[in-house]
C-alpha positions in Angstrom: 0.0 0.0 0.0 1.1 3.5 -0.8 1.4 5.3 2.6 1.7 8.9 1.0 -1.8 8.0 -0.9 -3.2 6.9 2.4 -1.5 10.4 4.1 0.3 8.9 6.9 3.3 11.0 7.8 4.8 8.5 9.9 5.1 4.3 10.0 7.0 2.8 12.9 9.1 0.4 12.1 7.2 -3.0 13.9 10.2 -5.1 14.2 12.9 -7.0 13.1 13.6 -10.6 11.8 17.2 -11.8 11.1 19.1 -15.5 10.0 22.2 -16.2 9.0 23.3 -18.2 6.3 26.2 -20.3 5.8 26.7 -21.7 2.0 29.2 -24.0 0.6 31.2 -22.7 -2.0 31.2 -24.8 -5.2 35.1 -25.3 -4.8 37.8 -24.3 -2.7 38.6 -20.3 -3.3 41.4 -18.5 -2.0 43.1 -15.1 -3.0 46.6 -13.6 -2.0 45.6 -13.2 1.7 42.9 -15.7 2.5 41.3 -19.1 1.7 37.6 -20.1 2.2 35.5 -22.4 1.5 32.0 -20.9 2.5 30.1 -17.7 2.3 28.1 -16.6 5.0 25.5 -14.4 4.8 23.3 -12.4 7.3 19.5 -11.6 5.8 17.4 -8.9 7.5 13.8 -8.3 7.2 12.6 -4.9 8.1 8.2 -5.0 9.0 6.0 -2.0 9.5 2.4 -2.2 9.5 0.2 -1.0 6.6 -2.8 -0.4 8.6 -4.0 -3.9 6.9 -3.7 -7.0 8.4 0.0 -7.8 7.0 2.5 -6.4 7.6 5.4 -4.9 4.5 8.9 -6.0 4.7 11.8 -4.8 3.4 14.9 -7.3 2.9 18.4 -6.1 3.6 21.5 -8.6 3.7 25.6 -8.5 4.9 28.0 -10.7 4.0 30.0 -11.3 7.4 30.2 -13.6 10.6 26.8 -15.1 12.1 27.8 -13.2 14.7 26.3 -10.2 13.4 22.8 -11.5 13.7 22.9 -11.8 18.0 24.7 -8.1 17.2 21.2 -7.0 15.6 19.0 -9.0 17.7 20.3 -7.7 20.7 21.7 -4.1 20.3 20.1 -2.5 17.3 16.4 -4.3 16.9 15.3 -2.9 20.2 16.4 1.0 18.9 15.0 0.7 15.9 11.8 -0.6 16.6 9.1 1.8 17.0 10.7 4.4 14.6 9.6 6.2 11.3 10.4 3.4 9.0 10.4 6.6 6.2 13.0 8.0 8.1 16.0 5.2 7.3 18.5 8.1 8.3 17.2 8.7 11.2 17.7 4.8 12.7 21.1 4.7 10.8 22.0 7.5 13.5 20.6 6.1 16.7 23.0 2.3 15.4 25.8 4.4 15.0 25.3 6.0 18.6 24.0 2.7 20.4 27.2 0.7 19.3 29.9 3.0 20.5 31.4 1.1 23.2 31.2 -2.1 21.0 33.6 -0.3 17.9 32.1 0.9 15.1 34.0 -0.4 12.6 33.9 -4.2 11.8 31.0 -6.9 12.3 29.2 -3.6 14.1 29.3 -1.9 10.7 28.3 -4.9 8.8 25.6 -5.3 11.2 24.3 -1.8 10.6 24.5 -2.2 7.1 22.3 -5.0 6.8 19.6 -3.4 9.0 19.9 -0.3 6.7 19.3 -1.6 3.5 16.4 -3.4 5.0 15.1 0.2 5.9 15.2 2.0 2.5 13.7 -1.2 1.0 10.8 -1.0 3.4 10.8 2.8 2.7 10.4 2.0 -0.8 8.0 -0.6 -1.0 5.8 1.3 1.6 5.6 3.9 -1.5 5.3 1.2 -3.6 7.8 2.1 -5.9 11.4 0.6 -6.7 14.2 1.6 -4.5 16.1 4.0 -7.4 12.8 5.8 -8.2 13.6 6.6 -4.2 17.1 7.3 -4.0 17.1 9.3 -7.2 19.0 7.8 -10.3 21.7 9.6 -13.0 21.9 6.7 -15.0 19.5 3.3 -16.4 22.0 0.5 -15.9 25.6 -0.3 -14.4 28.4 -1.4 -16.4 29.8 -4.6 -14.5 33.1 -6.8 -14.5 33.2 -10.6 -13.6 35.6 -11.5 -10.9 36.8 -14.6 -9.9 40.2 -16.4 -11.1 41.2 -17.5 -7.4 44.3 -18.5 -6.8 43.1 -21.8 -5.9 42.0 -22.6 -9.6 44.2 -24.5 -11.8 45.4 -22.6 -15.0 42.9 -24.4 -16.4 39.5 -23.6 -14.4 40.9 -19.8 -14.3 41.0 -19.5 -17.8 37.6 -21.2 -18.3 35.7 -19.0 -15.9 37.5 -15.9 -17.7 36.8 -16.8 -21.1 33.2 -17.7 -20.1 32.3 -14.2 -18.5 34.3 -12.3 -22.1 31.6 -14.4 -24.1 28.8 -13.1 -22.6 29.8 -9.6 -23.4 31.1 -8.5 -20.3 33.8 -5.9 -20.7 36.5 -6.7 -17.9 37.1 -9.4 -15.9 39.3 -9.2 -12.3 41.6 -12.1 -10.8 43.2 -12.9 -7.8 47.2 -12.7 -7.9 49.8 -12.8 -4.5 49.4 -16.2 -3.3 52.4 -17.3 -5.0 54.0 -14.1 -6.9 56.3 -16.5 -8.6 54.0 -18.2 -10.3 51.3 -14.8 -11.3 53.2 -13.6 -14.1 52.3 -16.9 -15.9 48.7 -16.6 -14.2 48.1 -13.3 -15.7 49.6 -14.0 -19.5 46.9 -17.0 -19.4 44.6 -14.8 -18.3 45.3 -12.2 -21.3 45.1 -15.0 -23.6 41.9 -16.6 -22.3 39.5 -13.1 -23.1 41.1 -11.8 -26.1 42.7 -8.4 -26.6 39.4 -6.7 -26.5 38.5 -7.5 -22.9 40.0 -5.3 -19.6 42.0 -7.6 -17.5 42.1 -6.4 -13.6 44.0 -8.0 -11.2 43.5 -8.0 -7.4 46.6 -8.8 -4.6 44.1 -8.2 -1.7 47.3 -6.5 0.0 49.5 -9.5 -0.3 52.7 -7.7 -2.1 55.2 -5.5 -0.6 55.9 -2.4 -2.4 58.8 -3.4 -4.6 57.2 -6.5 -5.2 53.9 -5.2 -6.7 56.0 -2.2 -8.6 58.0 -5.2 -10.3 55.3 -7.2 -11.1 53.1 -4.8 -12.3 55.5 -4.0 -15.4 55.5 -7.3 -16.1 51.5 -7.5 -15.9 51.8 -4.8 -18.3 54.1 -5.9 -20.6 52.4 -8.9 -21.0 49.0 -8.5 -20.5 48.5 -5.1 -20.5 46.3 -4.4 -17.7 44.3 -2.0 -16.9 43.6 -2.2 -12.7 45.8 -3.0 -9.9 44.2 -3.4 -6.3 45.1 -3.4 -3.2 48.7 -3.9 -4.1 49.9 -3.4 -0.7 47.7 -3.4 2.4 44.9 -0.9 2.4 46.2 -0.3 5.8 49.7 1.2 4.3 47.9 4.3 3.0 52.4 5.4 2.2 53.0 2.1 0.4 49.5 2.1 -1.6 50.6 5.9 -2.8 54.1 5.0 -3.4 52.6 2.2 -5.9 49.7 4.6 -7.4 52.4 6.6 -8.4 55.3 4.4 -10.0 52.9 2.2 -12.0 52.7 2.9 -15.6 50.7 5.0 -17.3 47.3 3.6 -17.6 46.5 1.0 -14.6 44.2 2.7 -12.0 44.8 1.5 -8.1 42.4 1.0 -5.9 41.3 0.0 -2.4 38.6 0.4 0.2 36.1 -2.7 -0.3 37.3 -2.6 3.7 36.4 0.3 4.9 33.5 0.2 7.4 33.4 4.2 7.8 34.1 7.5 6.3 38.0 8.0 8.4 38.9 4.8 6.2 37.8 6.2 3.3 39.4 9.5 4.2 42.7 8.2 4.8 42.8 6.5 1.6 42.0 9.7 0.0 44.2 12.1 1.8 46.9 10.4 1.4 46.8 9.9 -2.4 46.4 6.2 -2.3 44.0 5.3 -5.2 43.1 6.3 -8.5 39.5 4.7 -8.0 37.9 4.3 -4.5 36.2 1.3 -3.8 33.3 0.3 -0.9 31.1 -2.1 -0.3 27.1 -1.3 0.7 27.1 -3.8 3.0 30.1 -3.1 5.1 30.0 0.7 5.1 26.7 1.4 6.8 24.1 0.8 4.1 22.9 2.9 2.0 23.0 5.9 4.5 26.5 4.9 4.7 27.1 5.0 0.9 25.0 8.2 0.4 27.7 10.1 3.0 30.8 8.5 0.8 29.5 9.5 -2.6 29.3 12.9 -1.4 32.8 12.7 -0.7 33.7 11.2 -3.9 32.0 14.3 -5.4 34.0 16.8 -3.6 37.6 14.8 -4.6 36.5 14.4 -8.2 36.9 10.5 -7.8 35.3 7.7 -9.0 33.9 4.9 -7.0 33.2 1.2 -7.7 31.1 -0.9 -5.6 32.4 -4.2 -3.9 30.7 -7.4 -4.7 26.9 -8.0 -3.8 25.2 -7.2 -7.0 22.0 -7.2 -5.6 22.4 -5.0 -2.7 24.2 -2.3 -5.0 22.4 -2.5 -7.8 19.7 0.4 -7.3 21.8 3.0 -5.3 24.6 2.7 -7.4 22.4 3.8 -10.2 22.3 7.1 -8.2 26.0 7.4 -7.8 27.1 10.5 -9.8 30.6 9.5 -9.8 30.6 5.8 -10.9 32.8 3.6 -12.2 31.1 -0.4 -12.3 30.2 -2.8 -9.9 31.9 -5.9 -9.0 30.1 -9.2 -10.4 31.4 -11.9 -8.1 31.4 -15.0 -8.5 30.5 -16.0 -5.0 28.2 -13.7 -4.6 26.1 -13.8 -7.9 25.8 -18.0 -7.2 24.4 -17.3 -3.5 21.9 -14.5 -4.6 20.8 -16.5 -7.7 20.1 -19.6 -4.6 18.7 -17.7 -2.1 16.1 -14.8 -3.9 13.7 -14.2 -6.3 14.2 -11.1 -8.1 17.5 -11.2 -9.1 18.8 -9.5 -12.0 20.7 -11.4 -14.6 23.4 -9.2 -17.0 22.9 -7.9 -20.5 25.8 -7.2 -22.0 27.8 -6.4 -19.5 25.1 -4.5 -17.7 22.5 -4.9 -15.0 19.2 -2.9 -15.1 16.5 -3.1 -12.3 13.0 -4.6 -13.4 11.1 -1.4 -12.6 7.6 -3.4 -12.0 9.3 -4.6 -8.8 8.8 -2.2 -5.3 12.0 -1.9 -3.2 15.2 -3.8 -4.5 13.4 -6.0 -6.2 14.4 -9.5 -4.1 12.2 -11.8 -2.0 14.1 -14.9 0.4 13.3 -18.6 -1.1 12.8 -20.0 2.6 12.6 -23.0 1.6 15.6 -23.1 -0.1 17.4 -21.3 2.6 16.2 -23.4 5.1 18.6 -25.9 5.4 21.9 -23.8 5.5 20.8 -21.5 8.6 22.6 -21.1 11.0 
């Protein structure tokens, strides 16, 4: 029901339900810092009343620890409950306040997250109307690039997934190097030859280099492969070392970091110190979409672009507001859980995705029944 035609100012927020998920990944997966072999993620639903007899909900999801689910039972569901569920920003403030003593940054962050998006998609499909139509949007779709190639894979099932994500029109493709730097110059030529010459190739070291390690073997990259992105060379954390990198690579590879940051002084920091040619952050680590509305006006005011972290569904309808956009991050991971777990989600044409605008809110409903059987 459309609360504006029905001319209620306000609809409290009626409560909370949240579940974690853990899912097995369909092979082992591990990148230049970390191995895995399933994904967990935490699922909010959002509820206010109508004034019929059911209740709306709005869906919102992190990707992050079970933990964070006892975090929103216990600390944030009782705050939030009982406000204006068309005031997202104003709950987003009373979570940031409520878990100072616990730390802000981290599973606190993710937790918030989750609980935030949930709130804008309420917001939205108490208006009945999809989520951008909300938020406001610059542009109709958002150019994407397939990521993947983890270190794990054999040359083989790297070049495979590559090749497969080139032939469906996608226009870059990202894979994991720093596990082994001996072997990545190897990884990266096979790479190069598995999508063609017409296809950006990105690579990501998720901080495993040192500095004269990732200056080295980014002119080989280059020279053989001719990439065009280089992230998180060096920690994120080494805001000197990542800006040493940025600017000794050749002409013509962006860096980038941030898919870590859980608040604006990471994102700052990055920034200030000349780290990145392209910011990155996550929607479901750095406080929602309230979170991601504060960055992008900081993006604005340092002329930067900004490319969102994994979860294609999550990002899909406020990064379509994002004045300064580069793409989104299609991976792999992700785009297999979401395709299990919800209704709704959107599949890429040619290398873009594009909201279904018949749906209200993100778009996305929880199979149950299907997610039944991996809660935690």
């Amino acid at each position: 029901m459309n609360v504006v035609a029905a001319n209620r100012l306000q609809v409290p927020i009626s409560g909370l339900d949240v579940q974690a998920y853990t899912i097995p990944t369909d092979g082992p997966e591990a990148d230049g810092t970390l191995a895995w072999d399933s994904t967990t993620i935490v699922v909010v639903h959002a509820y206010a009343q109508t004034g019929h007899t059911e209740e709306l909900a709005g869906i919102g999801y992190t990707y992050t620890d079970a933990v964070a689910a006892d975090l929103i039972e216990s600390t944030l569901m009782p705050v939030v409950i009982g406000m204006d569920a068309l005031a997202p920003q104003r709950a987003a403030v009373a979570m940031d306040r409520v878990v100072r003593n616990l730390g802000r940054p981290g599973v606190a962050s993710m937790a918030i997250s989750a609980v935030d998006l949930a709130l804008w998609d309420l917001k939205a499909r108490l208006l009945d109307m999809p989520l951008y139509a909300v938020l406001g949007a610059v542009r109709d779709q958002l150019a994407i690039y397939g990521s993947g190639g983890f270190t794990s894979y054999t040359n083989t099932e790297l070049a495979a997934q590559l090749a497969g994500w080139a032939a469906q029109g996608i226009g870059a493709v990202k894979m994991k190097v720093g596990s082994d730097p001996a072997a990545d110059r190897d990884r990266v030529a096979i790479a190069r030859e598995a999508i063609g010459p017409n296809v950006e190739l990105m690579v990501d070291a998720n901080g495993a280099y040192n500095v004269k390690q990732a200056l080295a073997l980014t002119e080989r990259f280059v020279e053989d492969a001719q990439i065009c992105w280089l992230e998180e060379p060096v920690s994120s954390e080494d805001t000197g070392g990542m800006a040493f990198v940025r600017n000794h690579v050749p002409a013509g590879v962006d860096v980038a970091a941030g898919e870590y940051g859980f608040d604006l002084g990471h994102f700052h920091g990055l920034l200030d110190a000349g780290a990145v040619d392209v910011l990155q952050a996550d929607v479901t680590r750095c406080g929602g979409i309230t979170g991601l509305l504060r960055l992008a006006g900081v993006c604005a005011a340092h002329q930067i672009d900004l490319s969102l972290h994994c979860a294609p569904g999550a990002h899909l309808h406020p990064g379509l507001g994002l004045e300064r956009f580069k793409h989104l991050e299609y991976f792999h991971d992700h785009v297999r859980l979401e395709r299990m777990l919800f209704d709704g989600v959107v599949e890429p044409t040619g290398g873009f995705l594009a909201p279904d605008p018949a749906r209200p809110g993100n778009g996305l409903a929880l199979r149950r029944e299907e997610a039944d059987p991996y809660a935690v």
